[in-house]
C-alpha positions as CSV (number, residue, x, y, z in Angstrom):
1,X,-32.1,8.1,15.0
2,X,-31.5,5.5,12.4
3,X,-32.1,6.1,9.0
4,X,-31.5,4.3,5.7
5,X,-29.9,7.5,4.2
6,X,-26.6,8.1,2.4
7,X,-24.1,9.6,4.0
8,X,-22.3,12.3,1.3
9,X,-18.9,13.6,3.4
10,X,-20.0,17.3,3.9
11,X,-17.0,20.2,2.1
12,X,-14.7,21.9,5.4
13,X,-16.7,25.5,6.2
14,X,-13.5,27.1,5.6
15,X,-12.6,26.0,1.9
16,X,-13.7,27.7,-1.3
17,X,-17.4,27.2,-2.8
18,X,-17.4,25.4,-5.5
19,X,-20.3,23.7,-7.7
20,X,-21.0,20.7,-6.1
21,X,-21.3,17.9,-8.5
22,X,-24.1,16.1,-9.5
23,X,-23.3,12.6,-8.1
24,X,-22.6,12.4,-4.4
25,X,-19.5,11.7,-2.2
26,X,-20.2,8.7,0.2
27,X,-18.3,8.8,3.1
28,X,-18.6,4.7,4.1
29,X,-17.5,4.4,0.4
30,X,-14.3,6.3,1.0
31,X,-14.1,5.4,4.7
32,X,-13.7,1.8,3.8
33,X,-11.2,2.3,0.8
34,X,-9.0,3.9,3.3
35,X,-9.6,1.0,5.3
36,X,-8.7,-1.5,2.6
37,X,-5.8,0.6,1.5
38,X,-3.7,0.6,5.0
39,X,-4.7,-3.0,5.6
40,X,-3.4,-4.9,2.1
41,X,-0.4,-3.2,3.0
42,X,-0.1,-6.3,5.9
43,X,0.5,-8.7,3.4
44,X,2.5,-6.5,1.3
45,X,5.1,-5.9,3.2
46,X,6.2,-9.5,3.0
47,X,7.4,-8.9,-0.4
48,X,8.8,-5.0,0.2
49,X,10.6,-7.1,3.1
50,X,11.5,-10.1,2.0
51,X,12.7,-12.1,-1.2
52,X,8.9,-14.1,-2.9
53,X,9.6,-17.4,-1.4
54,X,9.0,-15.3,2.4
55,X,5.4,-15.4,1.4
56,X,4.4,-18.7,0.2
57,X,7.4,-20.7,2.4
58,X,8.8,-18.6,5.3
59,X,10.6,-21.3,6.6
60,X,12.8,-21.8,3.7
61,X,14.4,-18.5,4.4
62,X,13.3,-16.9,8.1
63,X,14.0,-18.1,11.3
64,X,12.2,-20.6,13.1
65,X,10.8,-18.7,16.2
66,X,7.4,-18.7,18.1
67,X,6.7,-15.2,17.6
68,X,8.2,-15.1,13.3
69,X,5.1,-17.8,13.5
70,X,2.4,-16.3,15.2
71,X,2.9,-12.9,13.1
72,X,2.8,-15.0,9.7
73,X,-0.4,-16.4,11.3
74,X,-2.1,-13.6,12.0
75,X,-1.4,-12.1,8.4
76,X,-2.6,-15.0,6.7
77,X,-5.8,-15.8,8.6
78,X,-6.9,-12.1,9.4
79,X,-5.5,-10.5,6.5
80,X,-4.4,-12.1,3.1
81,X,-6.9,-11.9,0.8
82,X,-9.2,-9.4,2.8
83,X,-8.2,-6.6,1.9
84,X,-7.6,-7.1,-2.1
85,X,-11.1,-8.4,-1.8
86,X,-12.4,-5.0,-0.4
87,X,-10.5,-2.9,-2.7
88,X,-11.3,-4.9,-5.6
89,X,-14.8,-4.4,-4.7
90,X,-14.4,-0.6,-4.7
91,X,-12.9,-0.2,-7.8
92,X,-16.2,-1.6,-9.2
93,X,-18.1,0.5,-7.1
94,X,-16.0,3.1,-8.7
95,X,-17.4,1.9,-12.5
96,X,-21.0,2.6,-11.1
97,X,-20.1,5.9,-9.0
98,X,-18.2,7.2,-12.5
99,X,-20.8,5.9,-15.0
100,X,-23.6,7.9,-13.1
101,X,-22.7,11.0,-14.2
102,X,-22.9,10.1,-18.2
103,X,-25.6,7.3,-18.0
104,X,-28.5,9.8,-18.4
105,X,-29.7,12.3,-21.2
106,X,-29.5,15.9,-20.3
107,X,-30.5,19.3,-22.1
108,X,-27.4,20.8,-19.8
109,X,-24.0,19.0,-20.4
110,X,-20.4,19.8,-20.3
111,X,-19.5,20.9,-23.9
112,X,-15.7,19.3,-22.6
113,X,-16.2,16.2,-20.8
114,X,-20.1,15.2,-21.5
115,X,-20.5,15.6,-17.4
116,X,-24.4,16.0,-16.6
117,X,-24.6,19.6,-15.2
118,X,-28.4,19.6,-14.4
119,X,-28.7,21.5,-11.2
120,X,-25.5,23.6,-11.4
121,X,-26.1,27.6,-12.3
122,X,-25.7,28.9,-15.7
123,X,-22.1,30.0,-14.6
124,X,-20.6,27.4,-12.8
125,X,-17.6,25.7,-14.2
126,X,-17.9,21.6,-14.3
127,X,-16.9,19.9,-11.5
128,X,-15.4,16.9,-13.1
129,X,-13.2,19.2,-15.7
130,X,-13.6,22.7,-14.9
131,X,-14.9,23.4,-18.2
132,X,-17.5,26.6,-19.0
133,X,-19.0,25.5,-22.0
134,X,-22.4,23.8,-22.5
135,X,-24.2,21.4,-24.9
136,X,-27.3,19.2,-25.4
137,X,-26.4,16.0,-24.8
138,X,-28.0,14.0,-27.7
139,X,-25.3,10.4,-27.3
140,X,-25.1,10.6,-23.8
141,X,-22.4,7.8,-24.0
142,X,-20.6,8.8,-26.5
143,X,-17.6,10.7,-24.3
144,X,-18.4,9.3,-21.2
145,X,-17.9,5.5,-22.4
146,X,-14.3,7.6,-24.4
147,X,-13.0,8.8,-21.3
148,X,-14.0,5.8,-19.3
149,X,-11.2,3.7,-21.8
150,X,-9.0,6.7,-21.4
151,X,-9.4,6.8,-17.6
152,X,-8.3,3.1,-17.7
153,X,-5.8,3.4,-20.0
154,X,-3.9,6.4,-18.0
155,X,-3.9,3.7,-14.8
156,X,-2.5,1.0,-17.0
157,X,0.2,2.9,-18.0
158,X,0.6,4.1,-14.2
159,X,0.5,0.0,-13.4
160,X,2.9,-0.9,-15.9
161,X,5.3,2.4,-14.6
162,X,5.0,1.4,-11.1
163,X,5.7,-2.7,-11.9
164,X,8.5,-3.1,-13.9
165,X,10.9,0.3,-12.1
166,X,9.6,0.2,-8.2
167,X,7.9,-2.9,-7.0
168,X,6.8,-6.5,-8.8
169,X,3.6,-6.6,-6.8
170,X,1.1,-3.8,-8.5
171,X,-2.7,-4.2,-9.2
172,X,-3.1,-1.3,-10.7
173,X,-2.2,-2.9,-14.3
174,X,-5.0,-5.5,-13.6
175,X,-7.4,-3.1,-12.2
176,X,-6.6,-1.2,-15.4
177,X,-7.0,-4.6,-18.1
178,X,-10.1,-5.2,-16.1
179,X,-11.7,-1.6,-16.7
180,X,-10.5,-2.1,-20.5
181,X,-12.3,-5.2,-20.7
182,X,-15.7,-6.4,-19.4
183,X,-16.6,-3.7,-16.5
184,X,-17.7,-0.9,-18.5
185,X,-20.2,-3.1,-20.1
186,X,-22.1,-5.4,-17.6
187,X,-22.7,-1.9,-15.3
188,X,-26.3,-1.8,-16.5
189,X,-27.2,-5.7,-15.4
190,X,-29.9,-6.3,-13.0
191,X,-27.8,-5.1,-9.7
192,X,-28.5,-8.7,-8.1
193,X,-27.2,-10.6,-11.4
194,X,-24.3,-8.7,-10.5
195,X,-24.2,-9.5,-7.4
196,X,-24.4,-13.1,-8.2
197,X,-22.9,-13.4,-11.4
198,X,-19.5,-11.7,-9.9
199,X,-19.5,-14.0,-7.1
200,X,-19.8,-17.0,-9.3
201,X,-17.1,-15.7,-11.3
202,X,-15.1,-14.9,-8.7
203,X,-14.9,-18.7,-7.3
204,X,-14.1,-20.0,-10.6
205,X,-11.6,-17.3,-10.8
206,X,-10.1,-18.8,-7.3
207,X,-11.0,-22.3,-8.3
208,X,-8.4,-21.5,-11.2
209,X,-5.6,-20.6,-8.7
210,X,-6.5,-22.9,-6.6
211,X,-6.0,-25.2,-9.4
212,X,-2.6,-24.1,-10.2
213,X,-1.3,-24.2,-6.9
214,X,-1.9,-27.6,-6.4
215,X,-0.4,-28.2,-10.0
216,X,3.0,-26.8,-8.3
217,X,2.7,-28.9,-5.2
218,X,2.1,-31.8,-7.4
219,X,5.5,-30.7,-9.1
220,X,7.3,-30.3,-6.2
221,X,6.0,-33.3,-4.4
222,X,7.3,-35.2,-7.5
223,X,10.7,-33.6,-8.2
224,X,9.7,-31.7,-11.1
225,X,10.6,-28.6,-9.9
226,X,12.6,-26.7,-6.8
227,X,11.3,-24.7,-4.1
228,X,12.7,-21.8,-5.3
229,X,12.0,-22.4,-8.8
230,X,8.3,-22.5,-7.7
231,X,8.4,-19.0,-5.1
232,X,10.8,-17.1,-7.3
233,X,14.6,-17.0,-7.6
234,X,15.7,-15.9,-4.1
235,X,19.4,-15.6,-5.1
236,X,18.5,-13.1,-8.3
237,X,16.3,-11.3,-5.6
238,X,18.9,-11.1,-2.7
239,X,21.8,-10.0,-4.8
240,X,19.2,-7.2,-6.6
241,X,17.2,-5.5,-4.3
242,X,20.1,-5.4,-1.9
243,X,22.1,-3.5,-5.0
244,X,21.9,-0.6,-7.0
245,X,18.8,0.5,-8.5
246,X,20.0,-0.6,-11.9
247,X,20.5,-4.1,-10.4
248,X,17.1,-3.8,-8.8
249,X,15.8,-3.0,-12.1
250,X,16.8,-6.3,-13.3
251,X,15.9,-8.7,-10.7
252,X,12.5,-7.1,-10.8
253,X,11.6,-7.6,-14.3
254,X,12.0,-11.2,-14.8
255,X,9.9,-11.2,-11.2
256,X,7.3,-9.2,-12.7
257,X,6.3,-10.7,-15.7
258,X,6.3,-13.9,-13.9
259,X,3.7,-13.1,-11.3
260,X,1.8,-10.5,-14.2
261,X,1.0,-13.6,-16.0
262,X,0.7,-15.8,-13.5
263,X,-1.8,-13.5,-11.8
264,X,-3.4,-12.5,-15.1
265,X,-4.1,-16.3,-16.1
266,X,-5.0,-17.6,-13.2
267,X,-6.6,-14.5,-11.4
268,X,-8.8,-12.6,-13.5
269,X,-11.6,-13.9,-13.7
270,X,-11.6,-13.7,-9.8
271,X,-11.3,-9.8,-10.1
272,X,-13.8,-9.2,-12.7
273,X,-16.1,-11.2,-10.5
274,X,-15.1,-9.2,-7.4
275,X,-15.5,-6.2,-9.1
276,X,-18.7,-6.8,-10.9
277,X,-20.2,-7.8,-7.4
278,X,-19.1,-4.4,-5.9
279,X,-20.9,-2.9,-8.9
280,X,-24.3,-4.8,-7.9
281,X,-23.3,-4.1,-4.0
282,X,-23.1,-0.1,-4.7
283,X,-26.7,-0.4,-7.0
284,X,-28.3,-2.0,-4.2
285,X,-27.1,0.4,-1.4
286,X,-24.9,-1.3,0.5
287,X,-21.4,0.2,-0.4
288,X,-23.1,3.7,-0.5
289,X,-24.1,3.4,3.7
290,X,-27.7,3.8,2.4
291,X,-29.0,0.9,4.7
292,X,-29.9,1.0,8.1
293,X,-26.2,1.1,10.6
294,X,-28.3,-1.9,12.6
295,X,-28.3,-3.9,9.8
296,X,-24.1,-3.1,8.6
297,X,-23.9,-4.2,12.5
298,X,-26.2,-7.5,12.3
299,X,-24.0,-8.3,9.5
300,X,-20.7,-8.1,11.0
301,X,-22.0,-9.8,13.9
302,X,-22.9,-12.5,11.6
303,X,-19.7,-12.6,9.2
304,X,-16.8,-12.1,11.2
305,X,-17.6,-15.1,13.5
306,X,-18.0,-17.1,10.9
307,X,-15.4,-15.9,9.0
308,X,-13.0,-16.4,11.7
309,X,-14.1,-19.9,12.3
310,X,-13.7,-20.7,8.0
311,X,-10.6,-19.2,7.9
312,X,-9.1,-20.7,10.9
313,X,-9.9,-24.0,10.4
314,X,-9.5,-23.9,6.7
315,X,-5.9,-22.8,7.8
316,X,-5.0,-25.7,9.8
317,X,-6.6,-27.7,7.5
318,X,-4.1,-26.7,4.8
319,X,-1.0,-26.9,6.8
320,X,-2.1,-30.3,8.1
321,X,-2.6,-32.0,4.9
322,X,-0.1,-29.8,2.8
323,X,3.2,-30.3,5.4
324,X,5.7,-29.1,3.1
325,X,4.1,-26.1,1.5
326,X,1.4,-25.3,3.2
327,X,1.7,-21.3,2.3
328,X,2.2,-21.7,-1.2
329,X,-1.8,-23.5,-1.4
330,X,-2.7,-21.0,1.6
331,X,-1.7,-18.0,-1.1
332,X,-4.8,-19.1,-3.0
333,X,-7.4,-21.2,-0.8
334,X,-7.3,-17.9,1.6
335,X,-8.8,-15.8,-1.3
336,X,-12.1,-17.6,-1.4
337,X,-12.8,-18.5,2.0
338,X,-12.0,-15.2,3.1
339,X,-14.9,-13.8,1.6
340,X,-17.6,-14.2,4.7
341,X,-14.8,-12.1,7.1
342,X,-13.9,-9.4,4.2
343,X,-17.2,-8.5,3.8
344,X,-17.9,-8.4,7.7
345,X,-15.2,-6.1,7.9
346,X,-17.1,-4.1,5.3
347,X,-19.9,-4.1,7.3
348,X,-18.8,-2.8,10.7
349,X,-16.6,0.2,8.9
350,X,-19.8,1.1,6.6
351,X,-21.6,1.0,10.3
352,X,-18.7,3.0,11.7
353,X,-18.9,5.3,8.7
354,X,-22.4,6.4,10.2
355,X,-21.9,6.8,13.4
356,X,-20.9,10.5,14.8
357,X,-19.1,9.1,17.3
358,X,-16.7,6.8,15.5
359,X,-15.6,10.2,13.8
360,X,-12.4,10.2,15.3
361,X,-12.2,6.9,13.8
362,X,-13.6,6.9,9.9
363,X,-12.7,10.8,9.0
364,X,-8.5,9.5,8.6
365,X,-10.2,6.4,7.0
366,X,-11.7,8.5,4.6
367,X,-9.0,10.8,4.0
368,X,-6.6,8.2,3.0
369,X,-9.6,6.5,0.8
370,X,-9.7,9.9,-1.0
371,X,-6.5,10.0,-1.9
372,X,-6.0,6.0,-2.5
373,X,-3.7,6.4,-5.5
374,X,-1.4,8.7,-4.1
375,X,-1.3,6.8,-1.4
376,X,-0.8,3.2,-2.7
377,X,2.5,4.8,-4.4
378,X,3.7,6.0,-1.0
379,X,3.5,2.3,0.2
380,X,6.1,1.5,-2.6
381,X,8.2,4.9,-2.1
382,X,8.2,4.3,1.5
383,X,9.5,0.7,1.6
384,X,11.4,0.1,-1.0
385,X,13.3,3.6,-0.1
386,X,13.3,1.7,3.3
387,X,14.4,-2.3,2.3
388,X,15.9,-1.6,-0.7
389,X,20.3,-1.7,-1.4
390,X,19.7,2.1,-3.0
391,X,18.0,3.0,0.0
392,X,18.4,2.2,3.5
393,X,19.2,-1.6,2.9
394,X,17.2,-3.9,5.5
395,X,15.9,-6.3,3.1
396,X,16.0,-9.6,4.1
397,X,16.6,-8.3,7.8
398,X,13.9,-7.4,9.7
399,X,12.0,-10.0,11.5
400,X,7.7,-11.0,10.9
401,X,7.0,-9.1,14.2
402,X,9.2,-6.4,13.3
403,X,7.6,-6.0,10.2
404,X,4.6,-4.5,12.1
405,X,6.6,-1.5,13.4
406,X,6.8,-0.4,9.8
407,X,3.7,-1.1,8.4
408,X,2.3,1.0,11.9
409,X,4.8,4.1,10.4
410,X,3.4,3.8,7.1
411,X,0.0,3.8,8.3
412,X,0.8,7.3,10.0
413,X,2.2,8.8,7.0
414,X,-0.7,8.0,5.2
415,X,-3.2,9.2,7.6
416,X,-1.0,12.5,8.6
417,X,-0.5,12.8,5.0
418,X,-3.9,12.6,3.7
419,X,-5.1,14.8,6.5
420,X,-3.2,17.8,5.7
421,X,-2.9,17.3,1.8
422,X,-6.9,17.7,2.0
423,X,-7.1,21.1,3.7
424,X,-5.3,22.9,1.2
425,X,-5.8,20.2,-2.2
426,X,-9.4,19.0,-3.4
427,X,-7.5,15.7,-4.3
428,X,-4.4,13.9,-4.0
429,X,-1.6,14.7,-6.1
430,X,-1.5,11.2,-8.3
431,X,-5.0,11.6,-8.4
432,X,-4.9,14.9,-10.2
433,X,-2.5,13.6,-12.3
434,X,-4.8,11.5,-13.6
435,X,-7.5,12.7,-13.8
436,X,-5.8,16.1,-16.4
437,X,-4.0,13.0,-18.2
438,X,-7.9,11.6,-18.4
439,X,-9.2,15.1,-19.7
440,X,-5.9,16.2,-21.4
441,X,-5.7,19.3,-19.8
442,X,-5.2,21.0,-16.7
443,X,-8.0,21.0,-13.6
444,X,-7.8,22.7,-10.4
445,X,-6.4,20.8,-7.8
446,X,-7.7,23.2,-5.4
């Protein structure tokens, strides 16, 4: 029968009772971070693979074959930009899911972490800290708003770790800057205003790239400036990824703050709106699987066409009337017009996410969407271990359509990974990393 009703992932018979917590679990929300999670790795793995300029002007440095072709079209049209968008979207869904357990007054509260315990018996332990002791909440947020900054300041610090000694291409430090910024406080808006509001920010956010990337055509139309000197120094790359890890260390940093404040500039505006419509998408039920699964299915029937049909001829488009560096405008024209066929993916996995049958399906979804951060980190572990001179050494070497072969092996870790981690561990292990960094001091893992 179908029901507008949530759909909270139910604990394993077999593990250990433990007080359930206050705000629910929502299986299409983690479902669909999985889902985002494995698929920006797509795009990624350009840049595990390949020196910048393989992104934004492939045929500067790959070979020119049918098939390098068709993969790099696929990735752009059916992924680039997708995926960000649906994990951007989460991580203000996230503001909402962790705001709802401090956002009300209560007579019951963790003496520790302020975590409403309403509900829970007299002796259970909090779920959020495993603390014992009580209190009348009288400021409700006064340590919830605390550890909200704290939270976000632990994943900068993870961001800014992860960027300058393994890999250039991290979010998490703008994730981070955006949960230090505006998201904490527009989380009690009108949901719709949101809604709206993020989505208006978000295309002046992309009109700003947009706006820069035609400001380095315009310079390398007119001499101003070199094709490498606009994708990255491909020589600096080469010689330090394909070295030591001390001579990765240095290519990297000059790559990173390069493409931190480019991205940060130009960019963030784009994910505050993204994330601030995720906020108004999870308020209004959508994110949470709380509507009908007919209408998550009439809206993917809806989106994806036309989403194909935007992106497609958006794409050709670009390539026709930019001839000589088409992917370097694609980079940031495919972030707003792939909104209609991100969010129709949304819609069928939240539909999936209901479905009994599409079990076999959603549960590995949602197991790597659990453990997102761990995961995300085995991305970079994986491939840089695998491209990398201090590793196995195949950067630069591996073919678009070979690509796939590792990105299909990375997938499987993550899934195998995930699966098994979560019979034994309550959360993933970067995940309780931060979250006792968050609470300065130790919580079960178990």
């Amino acid at each position: 029968m179908d029901q507008a009703q949530p759909n909270p992932i139910e604990q394993a018979p077999d593990q250990p009772k433990r007080p359930a917590p206050t705000t629910q679990r929502y299986s299409s929300i983690d479902t669909l971070r999985g889902f985002a999670l494995l698929g920006i790795l797509v795009p990624n793995i350009w840049f595990f693979a390949w020196p910048m300029v393989a992104g934004t002007a492939p045929d500067e440095i790959m070979s020119h074959t049918p098939a390098n072709h068709l993969a790099h079209d696929i990735t752009s049209t059916l992924f680039l930009g997708k995926f960000m968008f649906l994990f951007a979207l989460l991580f203000g869904s996230g503001v909402i899911m962790y705001a709802r357990k401090f956002d009300s007054s209560s007579q019951n509260a963790c003496a520790s972490c302020d975590y409403d315990m309403t509900g829970l018996t007299a002796e259970a332990r909090c779920p959020e800290c495993d603390s014992s002791a009580r209190t009348s909440r009288i400021t409700p947020l006064s340590k919830g708003a605390l550890l909200w900054y704290i939270r976000c300041a632990v994943l900068l610090m993870f961001g800014l770790i992860h960027a300058y000694l393994f890999w250039y291409g991290d979010i998490l430090t703008f994730y981070a800057v955006a949960g230090l910024t505006l998201l904490w406080w527009v989380r009690r808006l009108n949901p719709r205003l949101q809604l709206w509001g993020g989505l208006g920010l978000y295309f002046l956010g992309a009109l700003l790239m947009t706006a820069f990337s035609g400001l380095g055509y315009w310079a390398l139309e007119t001499g101003r400036v070199s094709i490498d000197e606009l994708t990255g120094n491909t020589e600096l790359e080469l010689k330090g990824y394909l070295g030591t890890f001390a001579d990765a260390l240095q290519a990297r940093f000059f790559t990173t703050l390069q493409f931190q404040f480019i991205f940060g500039v130009f960019f963030m505006p784009a994910l505050w709106g993204i994330m601030t419509m995720g906020m108004g998408l999870t308020r209004l039920g959508y994110l949470t699987g709380e509507k009908k699964t007919s209408t998550y299915l009439k809206l993917a029937a809806m989106l994806i066409p036309l989403g194909l049909v935007t992106t497609l001829l958006a794409y050709y488009s670009t390539h026709t009337i930019f001839e000589r560096l088409p992917g370097f405008m694609w980079q940031a024209l495919a972030q707003p017009i792939g909104v209609p066929l991100a969010l129709g993916y949304g819609s069928l996995i939240i539909a999936l996410s209901k479905l009994t049958a599409a079990k076999i399906i959603t549960a590995p979804l949602a197991a790597v969407g659990r453990m997102a951060l761990s995961n995300y980190f085995a991305h970079t572990l994986l491939c840089t271990t695998f491209f990398y001179g201090y590793g196995l050494g195949y950067f630069a070497q591996i073919e678009y359509p070979q690509l796939w072969l590792v990105v299909l092996s990375v997938w499987a870790f993550n899934i195998v990974f995930s699966l098994l981690w979560l019979r034994a561990f309550r959360m993933g292990p970067f995940e309780w990393v931060w979250r006792c960094l968050t609470y300065r001091q130790l919580v079960p893992i178990r």
